[in-house]
Backbone as CSV, one residue per row, in Angstrom:
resi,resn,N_x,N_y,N_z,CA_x,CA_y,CA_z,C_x,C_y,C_z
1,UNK,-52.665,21.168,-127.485,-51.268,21.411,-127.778,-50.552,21.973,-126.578
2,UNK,-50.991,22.839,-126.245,-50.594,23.309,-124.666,-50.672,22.731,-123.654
3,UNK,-51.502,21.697,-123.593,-51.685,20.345,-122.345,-50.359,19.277,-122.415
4,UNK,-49.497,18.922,-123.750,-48.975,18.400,-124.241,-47.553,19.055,-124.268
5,UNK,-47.530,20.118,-124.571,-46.331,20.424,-124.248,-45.671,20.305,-122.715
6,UNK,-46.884,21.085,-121.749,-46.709,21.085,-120.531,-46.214,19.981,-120.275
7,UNK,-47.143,19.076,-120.384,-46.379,16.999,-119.947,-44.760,17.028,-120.407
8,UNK,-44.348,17.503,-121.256,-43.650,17.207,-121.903,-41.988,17.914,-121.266
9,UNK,-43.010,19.555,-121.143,-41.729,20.096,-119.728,-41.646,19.380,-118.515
10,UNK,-42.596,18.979,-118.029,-43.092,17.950,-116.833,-41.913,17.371,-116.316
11,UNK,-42.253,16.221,-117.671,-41.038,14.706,-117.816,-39.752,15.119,-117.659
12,UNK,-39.144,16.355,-118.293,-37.995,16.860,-118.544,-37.153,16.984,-117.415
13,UNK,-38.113,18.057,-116.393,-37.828,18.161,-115.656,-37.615,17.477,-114.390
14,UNK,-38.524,16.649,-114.487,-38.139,15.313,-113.460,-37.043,14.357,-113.848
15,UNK,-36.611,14.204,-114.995,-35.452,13.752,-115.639,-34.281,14.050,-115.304
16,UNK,-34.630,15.964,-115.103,-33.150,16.431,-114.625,-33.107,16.418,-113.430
17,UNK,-34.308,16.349,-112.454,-34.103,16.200,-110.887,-33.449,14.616,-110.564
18,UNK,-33.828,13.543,-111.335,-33.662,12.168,-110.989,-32.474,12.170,-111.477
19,UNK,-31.582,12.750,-112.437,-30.085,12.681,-113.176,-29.262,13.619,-111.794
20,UNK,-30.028,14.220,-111.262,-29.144,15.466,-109.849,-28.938,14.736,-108.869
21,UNK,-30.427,13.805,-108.278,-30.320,13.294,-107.429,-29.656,11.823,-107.234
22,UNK,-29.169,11.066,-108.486,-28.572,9.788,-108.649,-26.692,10.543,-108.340
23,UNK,-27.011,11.981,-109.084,-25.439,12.230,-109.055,-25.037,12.480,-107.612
24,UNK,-26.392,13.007,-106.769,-26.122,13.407,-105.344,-25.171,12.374,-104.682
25,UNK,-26.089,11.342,-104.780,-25.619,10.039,-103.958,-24.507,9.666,-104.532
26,UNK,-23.786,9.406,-105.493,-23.007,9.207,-106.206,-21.816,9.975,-105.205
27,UNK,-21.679,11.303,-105.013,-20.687,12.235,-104.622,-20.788,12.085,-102.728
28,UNK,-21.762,11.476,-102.710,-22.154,11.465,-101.021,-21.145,10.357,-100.513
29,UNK,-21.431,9.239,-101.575,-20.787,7.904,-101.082,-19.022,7.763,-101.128
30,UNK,-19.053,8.776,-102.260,-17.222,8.814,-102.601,-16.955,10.063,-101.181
31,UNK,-17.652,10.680,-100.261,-16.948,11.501,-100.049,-17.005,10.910,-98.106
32,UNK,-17.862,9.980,-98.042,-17.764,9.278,-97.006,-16.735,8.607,-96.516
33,UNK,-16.574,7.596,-98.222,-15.439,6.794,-97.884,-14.256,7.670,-97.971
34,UNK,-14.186,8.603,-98.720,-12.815,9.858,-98.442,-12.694,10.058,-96.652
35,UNK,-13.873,10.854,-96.036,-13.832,11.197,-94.687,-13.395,9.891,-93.616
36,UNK,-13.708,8.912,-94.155,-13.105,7.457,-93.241,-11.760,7.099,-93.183
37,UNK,-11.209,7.269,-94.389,-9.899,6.874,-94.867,-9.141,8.298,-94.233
38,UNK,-9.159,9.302,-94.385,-8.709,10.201,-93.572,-8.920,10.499,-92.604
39,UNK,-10.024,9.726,-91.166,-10.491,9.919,-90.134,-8.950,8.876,-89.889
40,UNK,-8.963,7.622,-90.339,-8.317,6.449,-90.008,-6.688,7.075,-89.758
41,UNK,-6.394,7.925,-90.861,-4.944,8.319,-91.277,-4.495,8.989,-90.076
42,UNK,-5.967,10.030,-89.921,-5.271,10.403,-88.633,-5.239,9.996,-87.321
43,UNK,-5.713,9.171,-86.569,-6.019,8.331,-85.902,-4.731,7.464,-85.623
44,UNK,-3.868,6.729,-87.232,-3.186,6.208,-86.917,-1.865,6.953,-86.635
45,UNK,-1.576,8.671,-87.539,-0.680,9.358,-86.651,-1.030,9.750,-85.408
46,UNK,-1.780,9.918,-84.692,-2.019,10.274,-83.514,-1.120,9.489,-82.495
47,UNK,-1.678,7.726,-82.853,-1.232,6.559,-81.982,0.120,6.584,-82.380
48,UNK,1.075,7.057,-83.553,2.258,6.696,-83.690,2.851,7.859,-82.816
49,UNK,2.327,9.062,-83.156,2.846,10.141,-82.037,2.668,9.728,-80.684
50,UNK,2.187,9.243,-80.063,1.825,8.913,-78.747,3.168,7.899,-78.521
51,UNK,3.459,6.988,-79.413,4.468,6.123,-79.279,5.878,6.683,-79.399
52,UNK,5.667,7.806,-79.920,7.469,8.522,-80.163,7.530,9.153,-79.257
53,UNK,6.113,9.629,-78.575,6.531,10.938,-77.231,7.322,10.629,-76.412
54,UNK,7.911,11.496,-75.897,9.045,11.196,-74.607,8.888,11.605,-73.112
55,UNK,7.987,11.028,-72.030,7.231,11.548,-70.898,8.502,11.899,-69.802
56,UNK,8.485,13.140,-69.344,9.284,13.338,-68.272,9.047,12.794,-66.886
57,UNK,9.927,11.949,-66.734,9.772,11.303,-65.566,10.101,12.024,-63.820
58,UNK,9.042,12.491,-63.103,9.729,13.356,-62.105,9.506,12.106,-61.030
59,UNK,11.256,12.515,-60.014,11.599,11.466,-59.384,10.861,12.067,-57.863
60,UNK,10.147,11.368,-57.359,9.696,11.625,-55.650,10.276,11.476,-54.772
61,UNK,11.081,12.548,-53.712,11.473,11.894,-52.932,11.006,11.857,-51.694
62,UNK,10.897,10.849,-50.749,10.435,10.243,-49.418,10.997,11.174,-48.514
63,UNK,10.029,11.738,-47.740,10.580,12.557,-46.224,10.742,11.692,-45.890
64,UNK,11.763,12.514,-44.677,12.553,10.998,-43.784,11.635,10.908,-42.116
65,UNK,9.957,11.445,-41.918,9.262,10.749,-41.335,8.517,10.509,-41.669
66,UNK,7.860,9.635,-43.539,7.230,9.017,-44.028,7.432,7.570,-43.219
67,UNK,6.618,6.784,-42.947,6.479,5.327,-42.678,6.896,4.844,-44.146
68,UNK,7.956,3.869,-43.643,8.793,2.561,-44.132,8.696,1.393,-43.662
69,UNK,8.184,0.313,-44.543,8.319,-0.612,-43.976,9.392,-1.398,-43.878
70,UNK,9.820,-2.038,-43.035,11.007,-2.228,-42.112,11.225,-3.614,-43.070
71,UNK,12.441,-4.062,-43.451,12.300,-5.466,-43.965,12.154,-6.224,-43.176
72,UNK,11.877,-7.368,-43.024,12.316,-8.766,-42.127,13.575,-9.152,-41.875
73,UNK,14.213,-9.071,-40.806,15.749,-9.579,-40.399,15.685,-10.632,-39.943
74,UNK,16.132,-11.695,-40.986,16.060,-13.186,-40.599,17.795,-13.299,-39.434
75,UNK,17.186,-13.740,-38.438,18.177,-14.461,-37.297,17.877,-15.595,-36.700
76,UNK,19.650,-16.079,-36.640,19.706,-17.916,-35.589,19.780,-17.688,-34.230
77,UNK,19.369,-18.201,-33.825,19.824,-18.246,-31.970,20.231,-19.169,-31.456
78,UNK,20.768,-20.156,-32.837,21.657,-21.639,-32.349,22.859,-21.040,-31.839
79,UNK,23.423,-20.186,-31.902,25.085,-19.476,-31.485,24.689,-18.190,-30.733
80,UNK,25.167,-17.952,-29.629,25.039,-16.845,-28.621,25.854,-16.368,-28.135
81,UNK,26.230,-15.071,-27.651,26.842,-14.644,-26.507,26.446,-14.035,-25.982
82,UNK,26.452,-13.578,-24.643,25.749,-12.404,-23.806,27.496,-11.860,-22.874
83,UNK,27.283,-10.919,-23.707,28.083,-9.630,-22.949,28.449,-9.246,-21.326
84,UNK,29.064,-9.260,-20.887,28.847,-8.733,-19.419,30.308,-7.453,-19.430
85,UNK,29.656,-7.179,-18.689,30.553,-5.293,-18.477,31.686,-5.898,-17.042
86,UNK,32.696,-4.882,-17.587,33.676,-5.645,-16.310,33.573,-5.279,-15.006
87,UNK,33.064,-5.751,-13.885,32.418,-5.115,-12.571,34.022,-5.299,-11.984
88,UNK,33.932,-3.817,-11.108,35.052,-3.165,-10.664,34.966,-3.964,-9.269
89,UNK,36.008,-4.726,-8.270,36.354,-5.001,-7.538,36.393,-4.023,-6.257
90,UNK,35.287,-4.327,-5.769,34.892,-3.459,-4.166,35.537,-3.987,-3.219
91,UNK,36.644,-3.874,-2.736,36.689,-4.381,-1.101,35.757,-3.632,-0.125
92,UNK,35.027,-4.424,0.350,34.050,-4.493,1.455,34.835,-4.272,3.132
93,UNK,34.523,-3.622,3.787,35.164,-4.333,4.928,33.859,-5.081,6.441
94,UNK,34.004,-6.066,6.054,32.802,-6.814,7.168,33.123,-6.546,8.430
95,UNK,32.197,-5.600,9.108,32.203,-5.482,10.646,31.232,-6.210,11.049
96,UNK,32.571,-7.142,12.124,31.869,-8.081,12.814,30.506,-7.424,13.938
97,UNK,29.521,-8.162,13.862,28.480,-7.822,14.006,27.847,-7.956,15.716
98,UNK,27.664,-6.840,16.717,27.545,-7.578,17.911,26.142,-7.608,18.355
99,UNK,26.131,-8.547,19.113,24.465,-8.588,19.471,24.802,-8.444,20.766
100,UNK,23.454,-7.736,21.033,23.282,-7.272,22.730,21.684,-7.702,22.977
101,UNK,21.820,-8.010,24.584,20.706,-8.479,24.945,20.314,-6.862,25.672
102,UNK,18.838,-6.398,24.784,18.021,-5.632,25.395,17.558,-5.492,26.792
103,UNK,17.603,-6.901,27.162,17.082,-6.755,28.851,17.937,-6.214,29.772
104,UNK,17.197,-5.720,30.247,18.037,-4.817,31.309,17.494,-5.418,32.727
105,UNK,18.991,-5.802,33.599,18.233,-6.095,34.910,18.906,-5.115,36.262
106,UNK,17.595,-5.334,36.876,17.480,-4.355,37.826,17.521,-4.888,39.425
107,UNK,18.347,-4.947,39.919,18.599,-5.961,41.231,17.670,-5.347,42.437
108,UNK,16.933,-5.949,43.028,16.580,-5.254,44.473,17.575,-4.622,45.173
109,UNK,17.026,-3.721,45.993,18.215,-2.976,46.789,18.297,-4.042,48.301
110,UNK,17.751,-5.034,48.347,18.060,-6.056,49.228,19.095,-7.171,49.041
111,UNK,19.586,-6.717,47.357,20.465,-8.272,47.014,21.677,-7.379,47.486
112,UNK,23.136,-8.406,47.658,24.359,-8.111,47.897,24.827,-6.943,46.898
113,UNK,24.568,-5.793,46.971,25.891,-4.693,46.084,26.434,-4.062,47.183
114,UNK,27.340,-2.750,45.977,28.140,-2.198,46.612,27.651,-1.047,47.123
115,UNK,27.201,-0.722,48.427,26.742,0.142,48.766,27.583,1.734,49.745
116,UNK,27.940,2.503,49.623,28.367,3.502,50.154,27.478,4.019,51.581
117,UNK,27.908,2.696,52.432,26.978,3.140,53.492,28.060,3.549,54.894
118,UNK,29.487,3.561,54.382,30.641,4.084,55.597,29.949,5.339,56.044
119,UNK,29.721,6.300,55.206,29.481,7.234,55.953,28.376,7.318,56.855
120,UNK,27.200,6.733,56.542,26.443,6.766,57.092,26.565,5.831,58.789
121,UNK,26.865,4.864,58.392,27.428,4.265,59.494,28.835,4.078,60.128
122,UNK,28.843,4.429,61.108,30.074,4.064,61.955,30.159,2.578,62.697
123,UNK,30.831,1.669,62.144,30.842,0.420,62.688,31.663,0.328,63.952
124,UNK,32.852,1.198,64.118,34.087,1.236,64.755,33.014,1.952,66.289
125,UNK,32.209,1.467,66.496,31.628,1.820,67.726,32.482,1.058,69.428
126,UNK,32.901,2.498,70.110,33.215,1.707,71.275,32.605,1.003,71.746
127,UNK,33.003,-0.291,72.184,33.091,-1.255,73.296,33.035,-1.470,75.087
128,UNK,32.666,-1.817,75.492,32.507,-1.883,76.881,31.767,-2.811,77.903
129,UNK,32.862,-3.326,79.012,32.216,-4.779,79.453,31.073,-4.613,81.106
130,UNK,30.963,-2.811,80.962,29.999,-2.087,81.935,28.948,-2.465,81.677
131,UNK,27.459,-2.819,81.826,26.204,-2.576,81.642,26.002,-1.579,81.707
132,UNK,24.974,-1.041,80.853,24.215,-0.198,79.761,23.343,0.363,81.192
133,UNK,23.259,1.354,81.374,21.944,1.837,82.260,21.004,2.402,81.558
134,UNK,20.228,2.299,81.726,18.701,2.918,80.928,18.949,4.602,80.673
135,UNK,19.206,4.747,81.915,19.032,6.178,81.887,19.836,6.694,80.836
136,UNK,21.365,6.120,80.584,22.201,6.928,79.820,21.894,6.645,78.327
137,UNK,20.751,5.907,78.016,20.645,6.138,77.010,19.769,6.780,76.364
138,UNK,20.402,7.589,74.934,19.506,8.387,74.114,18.980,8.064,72.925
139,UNK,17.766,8.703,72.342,17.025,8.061,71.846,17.109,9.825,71.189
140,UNK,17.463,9.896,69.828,17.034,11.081,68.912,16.133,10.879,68.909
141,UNK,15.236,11.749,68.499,13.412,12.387,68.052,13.640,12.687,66.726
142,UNK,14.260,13.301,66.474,14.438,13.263,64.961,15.552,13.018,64.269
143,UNK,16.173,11.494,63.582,16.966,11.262,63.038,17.514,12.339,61.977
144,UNK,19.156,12.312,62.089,19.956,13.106,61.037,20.546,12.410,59.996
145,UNK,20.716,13.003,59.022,21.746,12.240,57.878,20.565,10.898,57.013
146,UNK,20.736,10.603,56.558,20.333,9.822,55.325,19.631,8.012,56.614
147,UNK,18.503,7.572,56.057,18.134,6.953,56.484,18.209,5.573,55.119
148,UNK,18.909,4.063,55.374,18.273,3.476,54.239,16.881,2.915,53.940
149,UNK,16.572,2.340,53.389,15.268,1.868,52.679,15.059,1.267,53.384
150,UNK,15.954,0.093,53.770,15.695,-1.254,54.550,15.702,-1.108,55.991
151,UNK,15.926,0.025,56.548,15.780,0.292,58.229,14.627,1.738,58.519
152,UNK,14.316,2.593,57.394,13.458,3.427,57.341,11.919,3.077,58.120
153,UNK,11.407,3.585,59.039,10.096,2.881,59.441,9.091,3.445,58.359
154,UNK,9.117,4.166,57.669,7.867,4.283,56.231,8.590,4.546,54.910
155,UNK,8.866,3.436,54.185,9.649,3.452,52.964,8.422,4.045,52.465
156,UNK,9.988,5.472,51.128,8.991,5.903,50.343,7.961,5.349,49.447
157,UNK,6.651,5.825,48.639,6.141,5.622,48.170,6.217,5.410,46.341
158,UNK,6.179,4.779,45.808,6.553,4.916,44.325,4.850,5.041,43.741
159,UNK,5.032,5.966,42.726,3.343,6.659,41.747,3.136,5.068,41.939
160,UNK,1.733,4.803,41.592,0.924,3.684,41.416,1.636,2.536,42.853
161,UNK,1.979,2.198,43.878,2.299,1.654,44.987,1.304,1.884,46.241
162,UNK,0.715,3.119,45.739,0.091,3.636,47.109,-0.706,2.696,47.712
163,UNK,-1.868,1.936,47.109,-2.922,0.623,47.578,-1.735,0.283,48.545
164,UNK,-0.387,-0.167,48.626,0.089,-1.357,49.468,0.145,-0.986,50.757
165,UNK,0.291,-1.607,51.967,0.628,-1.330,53.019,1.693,-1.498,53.849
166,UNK,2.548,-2.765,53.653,3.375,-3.143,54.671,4.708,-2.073,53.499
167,UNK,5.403,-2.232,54.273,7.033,-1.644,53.811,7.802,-2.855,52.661
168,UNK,7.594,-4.138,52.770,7.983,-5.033,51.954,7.647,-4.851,50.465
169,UNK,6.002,-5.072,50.558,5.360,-4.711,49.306,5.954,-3.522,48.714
170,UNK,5.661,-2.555,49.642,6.106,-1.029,48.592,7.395,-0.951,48.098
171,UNK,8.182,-1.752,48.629,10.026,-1.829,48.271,9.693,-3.267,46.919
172,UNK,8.931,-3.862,47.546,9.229,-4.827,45.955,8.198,-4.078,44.866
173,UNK,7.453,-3.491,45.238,6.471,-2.695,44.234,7.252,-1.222,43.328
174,UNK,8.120,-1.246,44.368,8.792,0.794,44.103,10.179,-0.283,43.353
175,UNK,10.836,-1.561,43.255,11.644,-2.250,42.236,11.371,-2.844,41.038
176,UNK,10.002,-2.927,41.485,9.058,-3.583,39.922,9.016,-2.138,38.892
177,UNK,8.199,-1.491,39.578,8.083,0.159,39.098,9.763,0.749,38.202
178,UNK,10.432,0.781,38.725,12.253,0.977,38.824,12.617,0.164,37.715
179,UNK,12.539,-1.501,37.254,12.875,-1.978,36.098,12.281,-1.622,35.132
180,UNK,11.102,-1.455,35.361,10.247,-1.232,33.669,10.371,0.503,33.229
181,UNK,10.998,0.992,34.098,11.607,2.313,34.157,12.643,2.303,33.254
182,UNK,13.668,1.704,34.209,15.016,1.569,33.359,15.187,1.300,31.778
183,UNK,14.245,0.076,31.711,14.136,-1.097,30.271,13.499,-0.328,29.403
184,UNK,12.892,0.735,29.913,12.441,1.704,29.190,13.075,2.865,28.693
185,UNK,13.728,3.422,29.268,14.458,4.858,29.316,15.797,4.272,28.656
186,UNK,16.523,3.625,29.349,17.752,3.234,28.776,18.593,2.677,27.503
187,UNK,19.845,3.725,27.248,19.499,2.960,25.675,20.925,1.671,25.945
188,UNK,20.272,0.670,25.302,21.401,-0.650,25.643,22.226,-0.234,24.382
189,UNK,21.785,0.259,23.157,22.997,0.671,22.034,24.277,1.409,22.186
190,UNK,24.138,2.141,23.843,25.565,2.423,23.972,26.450,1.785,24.231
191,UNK,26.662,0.482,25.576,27.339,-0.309,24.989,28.306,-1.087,23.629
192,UNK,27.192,-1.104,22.765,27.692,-1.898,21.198,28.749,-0.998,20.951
193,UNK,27.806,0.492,20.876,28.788,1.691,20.159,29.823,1.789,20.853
194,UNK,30.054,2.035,22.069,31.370,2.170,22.909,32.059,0.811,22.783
195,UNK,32.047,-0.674,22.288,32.540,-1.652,21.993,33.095,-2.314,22.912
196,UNK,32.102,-2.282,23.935,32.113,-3.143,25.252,31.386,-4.473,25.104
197,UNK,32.211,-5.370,26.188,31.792,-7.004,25.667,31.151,-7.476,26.785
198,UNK,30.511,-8.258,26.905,30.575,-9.240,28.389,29.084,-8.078,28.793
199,UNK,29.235,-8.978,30.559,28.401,-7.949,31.168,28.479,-6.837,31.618
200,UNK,27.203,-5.759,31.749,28.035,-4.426,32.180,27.512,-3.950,33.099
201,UNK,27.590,-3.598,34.446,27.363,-3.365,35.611,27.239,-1.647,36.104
202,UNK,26.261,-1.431,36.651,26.278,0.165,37.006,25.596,-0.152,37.802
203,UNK,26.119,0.809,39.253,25.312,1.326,40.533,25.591,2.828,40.627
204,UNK,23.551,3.265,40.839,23.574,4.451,41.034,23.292,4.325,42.691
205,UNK,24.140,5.586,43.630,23.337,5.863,44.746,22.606,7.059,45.005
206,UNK,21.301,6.891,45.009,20.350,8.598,45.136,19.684,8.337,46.194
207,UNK,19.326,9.434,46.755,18.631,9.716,48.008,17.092,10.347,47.610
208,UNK,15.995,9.913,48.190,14.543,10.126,47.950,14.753,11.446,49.141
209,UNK,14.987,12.408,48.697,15.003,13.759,49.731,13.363,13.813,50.459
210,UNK,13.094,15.179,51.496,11.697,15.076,51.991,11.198,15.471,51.005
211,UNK,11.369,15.849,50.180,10.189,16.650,49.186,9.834,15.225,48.213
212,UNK,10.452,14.155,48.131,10.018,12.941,47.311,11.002,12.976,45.853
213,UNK,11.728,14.194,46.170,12.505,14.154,44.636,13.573,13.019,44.563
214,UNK,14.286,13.081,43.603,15.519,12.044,43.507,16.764,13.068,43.302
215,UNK,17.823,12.608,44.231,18.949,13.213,43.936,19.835,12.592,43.752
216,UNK,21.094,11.994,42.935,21.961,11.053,42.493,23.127,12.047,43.408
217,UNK,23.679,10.401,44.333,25.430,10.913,45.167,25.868,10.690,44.652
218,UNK,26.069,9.191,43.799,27.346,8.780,43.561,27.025,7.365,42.403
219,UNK,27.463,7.592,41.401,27.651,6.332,40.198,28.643,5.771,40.122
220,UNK,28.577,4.484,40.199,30.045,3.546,39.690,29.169,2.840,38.423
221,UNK,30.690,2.409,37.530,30.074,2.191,36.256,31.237,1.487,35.427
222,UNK,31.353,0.268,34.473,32.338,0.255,33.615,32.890,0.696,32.836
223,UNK,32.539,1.893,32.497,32.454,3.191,31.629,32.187,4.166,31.803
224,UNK,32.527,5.476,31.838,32.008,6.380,32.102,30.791,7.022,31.282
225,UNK,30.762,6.625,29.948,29.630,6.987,29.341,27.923,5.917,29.591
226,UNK,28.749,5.050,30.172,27.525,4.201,30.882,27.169,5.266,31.964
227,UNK,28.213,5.324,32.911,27.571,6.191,34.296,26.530,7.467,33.639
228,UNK,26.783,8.305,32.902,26.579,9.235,32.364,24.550,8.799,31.641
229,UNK,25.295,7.933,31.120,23.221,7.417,30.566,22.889,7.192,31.594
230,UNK,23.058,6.419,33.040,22.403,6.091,34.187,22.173,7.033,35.016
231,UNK,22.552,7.872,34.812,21.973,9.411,35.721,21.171,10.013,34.921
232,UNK,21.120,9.918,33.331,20.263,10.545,32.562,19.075,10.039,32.643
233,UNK,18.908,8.536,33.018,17.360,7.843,33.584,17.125,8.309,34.796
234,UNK,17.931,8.105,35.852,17.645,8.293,37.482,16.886,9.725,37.013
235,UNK,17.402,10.697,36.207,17.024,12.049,36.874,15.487,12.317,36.472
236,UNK,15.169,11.146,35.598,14.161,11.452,34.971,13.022,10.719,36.045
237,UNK,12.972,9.900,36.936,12.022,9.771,38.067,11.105,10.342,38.260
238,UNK,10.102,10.210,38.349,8.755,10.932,38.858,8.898,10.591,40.507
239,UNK,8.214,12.194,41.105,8.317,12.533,42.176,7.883,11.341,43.052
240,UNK,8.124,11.013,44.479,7.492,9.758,45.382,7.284,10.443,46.223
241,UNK,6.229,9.961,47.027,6.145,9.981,48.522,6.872,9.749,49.426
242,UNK,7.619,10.918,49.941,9.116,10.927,50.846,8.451,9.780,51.911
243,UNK,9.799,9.051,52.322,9.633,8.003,53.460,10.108,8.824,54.755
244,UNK,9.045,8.057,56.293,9.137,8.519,57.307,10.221,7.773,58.350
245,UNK,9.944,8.351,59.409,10.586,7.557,60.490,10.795,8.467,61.772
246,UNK,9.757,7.871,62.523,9.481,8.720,63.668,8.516,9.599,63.712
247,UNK,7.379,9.189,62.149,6.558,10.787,62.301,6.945,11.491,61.582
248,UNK,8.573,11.627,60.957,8.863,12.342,60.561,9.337,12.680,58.937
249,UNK,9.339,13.550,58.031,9.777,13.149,57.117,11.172,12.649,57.053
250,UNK,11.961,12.030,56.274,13.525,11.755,56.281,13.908,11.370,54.635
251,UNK,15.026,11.948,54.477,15.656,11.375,53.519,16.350,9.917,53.386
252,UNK,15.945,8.921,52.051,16.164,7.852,52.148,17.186,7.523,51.649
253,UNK,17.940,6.671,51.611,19.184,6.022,50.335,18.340,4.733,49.714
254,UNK,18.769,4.568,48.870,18.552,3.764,47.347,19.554,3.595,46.796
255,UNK,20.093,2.153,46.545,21.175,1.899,45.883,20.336,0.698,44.418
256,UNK,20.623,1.456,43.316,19.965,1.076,42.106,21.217,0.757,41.074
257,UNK,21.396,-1.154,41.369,21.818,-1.772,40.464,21.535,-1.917,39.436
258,UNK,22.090,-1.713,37.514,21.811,-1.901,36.288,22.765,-2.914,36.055
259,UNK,22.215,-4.255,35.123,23.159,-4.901,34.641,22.585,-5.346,33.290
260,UNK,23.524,-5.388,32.358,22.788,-5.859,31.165,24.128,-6.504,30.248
261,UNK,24.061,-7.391,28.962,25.042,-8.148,29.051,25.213,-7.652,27.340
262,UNK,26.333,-7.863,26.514,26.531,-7.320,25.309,26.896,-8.963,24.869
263,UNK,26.332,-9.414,23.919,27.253,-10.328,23.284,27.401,-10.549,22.292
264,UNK,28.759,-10.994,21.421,29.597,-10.849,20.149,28.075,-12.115,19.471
């Protein structure tokens, strides 16, 4: 009887667990589909709120040394002009232009010039149809006053002449020496500047003293600022070997023609 009852609470009770657990599921399934349907609801206010919101739009603005890109500027170059600026009217004045010949020439003191030799010589020598006696004549030992080049018995010496021997040589050697002097030292641009035409002619006369120096007597010249440059060369001479005559030393004359020609 007691084995029997027990079975009997048994059954009961598994009756009421299987009636709990059918109701479980029962309340599980209604409360799922509840949680879906209200997952959904809200879900779909969410997305409708998202659609009503109103986003503030903030505007950026560009510093002005941000890089821009530049558009494309479409241009024709079938139609042109080029500009020119109005150039101001210069009168010029053209100076006529002169040319001068650099060479400078230098005449031997054997060609025809003008030489200042009155004083030295007296031509106006008396006359007389007496014969000459030996006796009365004199013979200086040592010549006075200025001797020239061309009657001197030892024409001076010019630097680099010395090798020569006869008196000819050393006078055409001491004129060779004398041009490349001149052509050197001399400036032919004074001419142009002083606005002299044609040829221009200067004679210096200097004396080779005993000591071999140069001393300038007397310049003629077409200009005076010519004379003036031609003593500024003469003075510049390097010393010579004073010329003799008799043994003796003597002062020489030298007459030193310049000619040189300017042309337009």
């Amino acid at each position: 009887m007691n084995f029997s009852r027990k079975n009997h609470e048994l059954i009961r009770q598994n009756e009421v667990n299987v009636k709990k657990s059918q109701k479980h599921d029962v309340n599980l399934q209604k409360n799922s589909t509840l949680y879906f349907q209200i997952g959904l609801i809200l879900c779909l206010l969410f997305a409708y709120g998202l659609l009503e919101m109103k986003f503030l739009k903030t505007e950026t603005t560009i510093p002005d040394m941000a890089y821009v890109d530049d558009v494309p500027t479409e241009f024709s170059m079938d139609k042109y002009e080029i500009y020119r600026e109005p150039v101001e009217k210069i009168e010029k004045t053209i100076k006529k232009q002169i040319k001068y010949s650099n060479k400078i020439e230098v005449a031997k003191n054997t060609d025809d010039v003008e030489e200042n030799t009155d004083e030295i010589f007296d031509e106006n020598l008396p006359t007389t149809d007496e014969p000459i006696k030996p006796e009365k004549i004199v013979v200086d030992k040592e010549p006075e006053g200025l001797m020239n080049i061309m009657l001197v018995e030892t024409v001076p010496v010019f630097p680099g002449c010395e090798k020569l021997n006869s008196n000819q040589e050393r006078r055409d050697c001491m004129s060779s020496k004398l041009t490349k002097f001149i052509q050197k030292k001399f400036d032919t641009d004074l001419g142009s500047e002083l606005g002299l035409k044609g040829k221009q002619k200067i004679y210096v006369n200097f004396k080779i003293n005993r000591q071999g120096e140069v001393e300038i007597l007397q310049t003629q010249a077409t200009h005076d600022k010519l004379g003036e440059e031609a003593n500024r060369v003469v003075n510049k001479l390097p010393r010579m070997t004073p010329g003799k005559h008799g043994n003796k030393t003597v002062d020489v004359l030298y007459t030193l023609p310049i000619a040189f020609t300017i042309q337009n």
